[in-house]
C-alpha positions as CSV (number, residue, x, y, z in Angstrom):
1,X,-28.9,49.4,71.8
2,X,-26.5,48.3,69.0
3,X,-25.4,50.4,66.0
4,X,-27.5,48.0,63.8
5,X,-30.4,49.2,65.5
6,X,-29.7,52.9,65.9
7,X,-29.2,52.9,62.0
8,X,-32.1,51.4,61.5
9,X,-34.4,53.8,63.4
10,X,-32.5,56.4,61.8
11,X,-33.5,54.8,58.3
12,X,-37.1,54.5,59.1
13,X,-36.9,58.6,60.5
14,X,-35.9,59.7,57.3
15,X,-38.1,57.5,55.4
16,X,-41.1,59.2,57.1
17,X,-39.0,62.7,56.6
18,X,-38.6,62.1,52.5
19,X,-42.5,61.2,52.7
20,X,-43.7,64.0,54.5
21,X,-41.4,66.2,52.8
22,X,-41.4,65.2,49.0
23,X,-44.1,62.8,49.0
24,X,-41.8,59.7,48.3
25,X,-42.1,56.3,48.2
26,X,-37.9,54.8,49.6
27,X,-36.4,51.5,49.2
28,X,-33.7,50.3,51.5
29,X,-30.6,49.0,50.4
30,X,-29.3,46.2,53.1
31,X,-26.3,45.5,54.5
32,X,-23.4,47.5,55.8
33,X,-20.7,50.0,54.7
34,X,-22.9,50.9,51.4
35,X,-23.3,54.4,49.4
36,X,-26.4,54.6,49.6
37,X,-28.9,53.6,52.9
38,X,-31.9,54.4,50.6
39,X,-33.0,55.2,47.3
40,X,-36.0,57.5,46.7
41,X,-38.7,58.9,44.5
42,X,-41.6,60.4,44.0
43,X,-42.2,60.1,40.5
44,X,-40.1,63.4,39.2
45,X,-36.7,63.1,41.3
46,X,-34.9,60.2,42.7
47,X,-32.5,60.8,45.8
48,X,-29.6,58.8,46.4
49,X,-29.5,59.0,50.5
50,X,-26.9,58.5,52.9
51,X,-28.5,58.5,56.6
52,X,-26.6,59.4,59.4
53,X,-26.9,58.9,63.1
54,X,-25.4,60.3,66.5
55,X,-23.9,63.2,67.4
56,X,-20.0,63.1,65.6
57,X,-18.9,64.0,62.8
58,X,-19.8,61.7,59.9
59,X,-17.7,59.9,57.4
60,X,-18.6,60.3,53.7
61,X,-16.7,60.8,50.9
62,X,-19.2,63.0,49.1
63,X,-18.0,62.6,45.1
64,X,-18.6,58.7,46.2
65,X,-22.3,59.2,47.0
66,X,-22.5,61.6,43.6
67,X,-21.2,59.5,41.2
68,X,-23.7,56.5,42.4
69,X,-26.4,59.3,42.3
70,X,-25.8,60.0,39.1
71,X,-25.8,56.3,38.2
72,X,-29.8,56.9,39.0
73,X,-29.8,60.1,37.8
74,X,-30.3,60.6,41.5
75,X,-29.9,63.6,43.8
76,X,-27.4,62.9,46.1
77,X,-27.9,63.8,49.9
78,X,-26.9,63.2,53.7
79,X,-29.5,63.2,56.1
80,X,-28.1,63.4,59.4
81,X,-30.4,62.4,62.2
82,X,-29.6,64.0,65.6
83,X,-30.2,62.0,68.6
84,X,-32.1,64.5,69.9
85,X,-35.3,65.1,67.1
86,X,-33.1,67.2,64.4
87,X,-33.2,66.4,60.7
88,X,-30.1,68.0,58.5
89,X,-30.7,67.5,54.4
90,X,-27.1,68.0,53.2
91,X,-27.2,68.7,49.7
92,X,-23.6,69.4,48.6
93,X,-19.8,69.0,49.6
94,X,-19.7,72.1,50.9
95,X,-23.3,71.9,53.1
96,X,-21.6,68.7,54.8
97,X,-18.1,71.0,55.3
98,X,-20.6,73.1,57.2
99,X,-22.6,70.6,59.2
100,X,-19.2,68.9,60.1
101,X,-18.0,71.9,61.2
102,X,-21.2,72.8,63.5
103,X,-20.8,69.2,64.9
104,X,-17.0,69.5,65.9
105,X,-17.9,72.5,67.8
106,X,-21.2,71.1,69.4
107,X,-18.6,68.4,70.7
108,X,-16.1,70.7,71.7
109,X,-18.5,72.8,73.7
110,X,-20.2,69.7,75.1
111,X,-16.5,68.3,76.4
112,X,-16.1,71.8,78.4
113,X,-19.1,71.0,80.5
């Protein structure tokens, strides 16, 4: 499966996450290599979302993703989608810190096997 595809069902995961979750209606942003995947709302908060796939470590430069938020007056966050049925909402630079630290050692632990 390509990473075109794997992004996508990642994109439509979270788009039935931010539904179920905060009742939002999301809009996709196309094309690759952008700050935002999607761009939500409910009708009270908009959230500027970059969605993540896999199993490593992502890349994001987190001011990046809050200064286009706040171009929306947007709530930035990461949604990282594990490959096997976990959500993480990262919220904040130091949340993503966190979940990149978790990840490193997942992958660490998983090399050892």
């Amino acid at each position: 499966m390509s990473q075109y595809r794997k992004g996508y069902i990642a994109e439509k995961k979270v788009k039935d996450y931010m539904k179920r979750k905060y009742n939002c209606v999301c809009l996709e942003s196309r094309g690759s290599h952008g700050l935002a995947d999607l761009i939500c709302g409910n009708g009270e908060t908009v959230y500027c979302i970059q969605v993540k796939y896999g199993t490593s470590e992502p890349y994001l430069v987190w001011a990046e993703l809050e200064n286009l938020a706040k171009m929306f007056k947007a709530v930035p966050l990461l949604i990282y989608v594990l490959k096997r049925n976990g959500i993480f909402e990262v919220k904040d630079g130091l949340e993503l810190a966190k979940l990149r630290k978790w990840l490193n050692m997942r992958e660490k632990a998983h090399d050892k096997m």
